[in-house]
C-alpha positions, 0 to 999 in steps of 0.5 A: 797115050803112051808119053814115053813113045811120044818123047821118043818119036819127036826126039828122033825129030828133033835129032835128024834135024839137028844132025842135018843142020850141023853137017859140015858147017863150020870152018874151023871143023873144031867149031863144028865138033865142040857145038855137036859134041854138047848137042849130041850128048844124051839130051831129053829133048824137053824143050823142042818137044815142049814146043811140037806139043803145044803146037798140036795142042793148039790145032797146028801140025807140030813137023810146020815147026821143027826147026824152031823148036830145035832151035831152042835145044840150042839155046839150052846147050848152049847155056849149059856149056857156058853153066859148066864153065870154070867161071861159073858152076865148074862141073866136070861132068854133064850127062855122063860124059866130060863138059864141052871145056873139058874136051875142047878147052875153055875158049872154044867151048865159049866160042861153041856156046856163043856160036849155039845161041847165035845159030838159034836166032839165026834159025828163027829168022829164017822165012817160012812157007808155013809161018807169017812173018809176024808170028816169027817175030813175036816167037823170037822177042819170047825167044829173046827175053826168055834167054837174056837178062830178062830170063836165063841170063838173069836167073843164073847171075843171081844162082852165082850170087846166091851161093853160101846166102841165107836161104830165102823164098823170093830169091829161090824163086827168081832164080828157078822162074829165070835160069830154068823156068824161062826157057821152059815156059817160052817153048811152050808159049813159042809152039801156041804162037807159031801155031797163030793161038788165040788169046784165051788159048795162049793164056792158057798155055803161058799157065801151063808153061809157067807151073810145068817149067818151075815143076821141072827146076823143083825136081831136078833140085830133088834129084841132085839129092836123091838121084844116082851119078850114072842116071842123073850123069853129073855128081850127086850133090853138086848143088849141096855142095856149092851151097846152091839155092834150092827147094830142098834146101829152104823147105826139105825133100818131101815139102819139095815133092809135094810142091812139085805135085801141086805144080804139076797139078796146076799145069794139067789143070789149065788144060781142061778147057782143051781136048785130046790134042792137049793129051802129049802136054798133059803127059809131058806134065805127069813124066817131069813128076817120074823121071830120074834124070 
C-alpha cells in the first residue's frame, strides 16, 4: 500500500475535524487563537492516526472514531506548548515557527495548553451512537495513565532531572517509554479498545505500540543530530546542547539506528497473526524508520 497517501488521507481527517471543532468556541478569542495557533502548526498527525489504524486493524470502521483520535492530537500539543515552556525545554522554535509562548505569551500558552488536555478528555467523554460506553471508558483511564504521572508527565519530570547526569540505560529508557513512548503506544491500544478488540488481539496490538512508540523517540534522538533545522523545524542539537538523555548519547548513532531497526522490527512482527487490515499499521511502522522529520 502506498503509506504516505494513507498519512495524507487520514491527516485530512483528522484536520477538518479539529478545524470544526475549534471554530468560535472560545471567549476570550485569544484562547481559541493560542490552542489553534499550536494544533495548526504542521503536525504529522502520528498519534490520531496511529489510533484509526489500529481500529481498521482490528475490523472496525476507523471514521466511528475520528473524534477520539483527534482528541489525542490535543493531548500531544498540548504537551509540547507546556515542553516548549521557559521553565521547561525553553525551545524558541517548534515545526518552523515561533513556540505558543513566544507568541502569545508564557500565561496563555499555559492556559492554551491546560485548556487542549481538558478538551480531549472532554471529547472522550462525550456518548457515542458507535461506541458503548464501557469501552469509552476503559479508552479514557489509557488515555489517562498515558498522559499523567504514570506516563508523559512522568517521563518529561524525569527528562528535566536528567539533564548534565551520567548517561544511564535504565533512566533512558523510563524517560523515552514515558515522555514519548506513552502516548504513542496508548493511541494505538485506545483504537483496538474502541473498536471492543479481543484479548489475544489487544496483546498483540499493546506489542506493536510499545516497539512502534519507543522506535518513534529513538529516531527522533537520531534526527536531532543528524537532521536539518528547516525539515526537523526546531534547531538541530537541542537536545545535545541541554545535555539530554538520549540514545545517541549512551550508545552512539549507528547503535542507535540499529535498535530503531530491531524496534521496528519487533513491532510489525506482532502483526503476523493479522492480514491485509493490519497493512496501514505495518506501513506506519516502516516510515518512522524513513522520515526526516
Amino acid at each position: 500500500m502506498d503509506i504516505k497517501e494513507y498519512l495524507r488521507e487520514k491527516k485530512v481527517l483528522v484536520d477538518s475535524f479539529l478545524g470544526d471543532y475549534f471554530e468560535g468556541k472560545s471567549r476570550p478569542a485569544v484562547l481559541s487563537e493560542a490552542m489553534n495557533y499550536s494544533l495548526q502548526a504542521g503536525g504529522k498527525r502520528i498519534r490520531p492516526i496511529l489510533c484509526l489504524a489500529a481500529c481498521e486493524a482490528c475490523g472496525c470502521n476507523s471514521s466511528d472514531i475520528v473524534s477520539f483520535a483527534a482528541a489525542l492530537e490535543m493531548v500531544h500539543t498540548y504537551s509540547l506548548i507546556h515542553d516548549d515552556l521557559p521553565a521547561m525545554d525553553n525551545d524558541d522554535l517548534r515545526r518552523g515557527k515561533p513556540t505558543n509562548h513566544k507568541v502569545y505569551g508564557e500565561a496563555v500558552a499555559i492556559l492554551a495548553g491546560d485548556a487542549l488536555l481538558t478538551e480531549a478528555f472532554g471529547i472522550f467523554a462525550e456518548p457515542s451512537s458507535f461506541i458503548k460506553a464501557g469501552a469509552q471508558l476503559a479508552a479514557m483511564k489509557e488515555l489517562s495513565a498515558a498522559s499523567g504521572m504514570k506516563g508523559m508527565v512522568a517521563g518529561q519530570v524525569q527528562d528535566m532531572l536528567s539533564e548534565n547526569a551520567e548517561p544511564d540505560e535504565e533512566t533512558l529508557r523510563f524517560i523515552h517509554r514515558h515522555k514519548t513512548a506513552a502516548l504513542l503506544s496508548a493511541s494505538v491500544r485506545i483504537g483496538a479498545i474502541l473498536s471492543g478488540a479481543q484479548a489475544g488481539v489487544f496483546e498483540a496490538i499493546s506489542t506493536y505500540g510499545d516497539s512502534a512508540g519507543l522506535a518513534f523517540q529513538v529516531v527522533d534522538d537520531i534526527l536531532d543530530i543528524v537532521g536539518e533545522t528547516e525539515v526537523i523545524g526546531k534547531p538541530r542539537g537541542s537536545d545535545e546542547k541541554k545535555q539530554k538523555l538520549t540514545y545517541p548519547r549512551l550508545y552512539g548513532i549507528e547503535k542507535s539506528r540499529s535498535i530503531a531497526e530491531g524496534l521496528v522490527a519487533g513491532a510489525i512482527e506482532s502483526l503476523r497473526g493479522f492480514g491485509r487490515e493490519a497493512d496501514p499499521l505495518r506501513g506506519i511502522a516502516s516510515y518512522l524508520l524513513s522520515r526526516t522529520h
